[in-house]
C-alpha positions as CSV (number, residue, x, y, z in Angstrom):
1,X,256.6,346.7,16.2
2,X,258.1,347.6,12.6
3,X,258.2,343.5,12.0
4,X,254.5,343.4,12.9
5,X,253.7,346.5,10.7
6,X,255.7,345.1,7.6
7,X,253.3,341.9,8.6
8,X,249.9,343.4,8.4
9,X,251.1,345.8,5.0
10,X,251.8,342.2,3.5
11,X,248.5,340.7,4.0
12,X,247.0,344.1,3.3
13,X,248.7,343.9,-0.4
14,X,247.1,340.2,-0.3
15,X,244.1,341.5,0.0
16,X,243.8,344.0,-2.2
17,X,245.5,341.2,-4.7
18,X,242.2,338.5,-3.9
19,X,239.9,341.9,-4.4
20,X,241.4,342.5,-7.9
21,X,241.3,339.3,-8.8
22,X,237.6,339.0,-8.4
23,X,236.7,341.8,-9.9
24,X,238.6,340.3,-12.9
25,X,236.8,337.6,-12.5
26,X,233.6,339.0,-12.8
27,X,234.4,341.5,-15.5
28,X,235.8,337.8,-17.4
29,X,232.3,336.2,-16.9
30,X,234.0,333.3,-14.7
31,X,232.1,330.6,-13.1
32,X,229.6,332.1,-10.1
33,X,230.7,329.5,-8.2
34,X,234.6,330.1,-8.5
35,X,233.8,333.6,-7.7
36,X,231.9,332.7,-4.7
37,X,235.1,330.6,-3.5
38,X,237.1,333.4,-3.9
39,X,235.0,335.9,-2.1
40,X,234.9,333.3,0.6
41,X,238.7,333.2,0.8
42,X,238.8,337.2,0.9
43,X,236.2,336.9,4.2
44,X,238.8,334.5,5.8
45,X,242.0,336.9,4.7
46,X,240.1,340.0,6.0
47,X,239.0,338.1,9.1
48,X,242.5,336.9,9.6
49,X,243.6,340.1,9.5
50,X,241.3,341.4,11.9
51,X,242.6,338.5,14.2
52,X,245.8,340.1,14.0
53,X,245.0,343.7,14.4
54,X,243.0,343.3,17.9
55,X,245.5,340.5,19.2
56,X,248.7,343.4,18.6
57,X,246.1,345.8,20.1
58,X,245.9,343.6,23.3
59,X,249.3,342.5,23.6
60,X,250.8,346.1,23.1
61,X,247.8,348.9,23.4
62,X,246.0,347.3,26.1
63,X,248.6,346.6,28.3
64,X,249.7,349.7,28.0
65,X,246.6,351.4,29.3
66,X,246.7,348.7,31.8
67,X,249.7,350.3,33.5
68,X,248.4,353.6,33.4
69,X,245.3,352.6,35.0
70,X,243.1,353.9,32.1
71,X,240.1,350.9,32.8
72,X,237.2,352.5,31.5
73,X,239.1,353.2,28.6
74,X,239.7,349.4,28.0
75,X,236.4,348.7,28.8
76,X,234.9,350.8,26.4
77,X,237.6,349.7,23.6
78,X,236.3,345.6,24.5
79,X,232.6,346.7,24.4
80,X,233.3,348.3,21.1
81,X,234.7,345.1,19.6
82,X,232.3,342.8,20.8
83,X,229.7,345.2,18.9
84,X,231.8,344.9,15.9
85,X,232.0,341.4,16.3
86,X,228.1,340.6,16.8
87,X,227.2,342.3,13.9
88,X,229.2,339.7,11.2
């Protein structure tokens, strides 16, 4: 678990890098355009890491509650993230 927290930190710190580097961006007057790209590639790292989060969440979480026979729990977790989902 620790190598999979260390994991999601780092593309956290990526992140937050790609956000400060826009806003330097725009306070530098760059290109619209190159600013677009960039705020394109922080939709994909953000998404990726979104990826990451709910796949850990079913591979450790989930089975968890699996075992303990906490269903409507799960199911109410799974509804909840296809909500989230929908609305991007």
């Amino acid at each position: 678990m620790k190598q999979s927290k260390d994991k999601l930190i780092h593309r956290v710190n990526r992140i937050e890098g790609q956000l400060r580097g826009i806003k330097d961006m725009i306070n530098n007057d760059a290109y619209c355009i190159d600013v677009i790209t960039q705020t394109s590639a922080l939709r994909g790292a953000i998404s990726a890491l979104e990826d990451k989060l709910l796949e850990d969440h079913l591979s450790c979480c989930v089975a968890d509650q699996i075992k303990k026979g906490q269903s409507s729990k799960i199911q109410e977790e799974v509804l909840k993230v296809y909500k989230l989902a929908k609305k991007k």
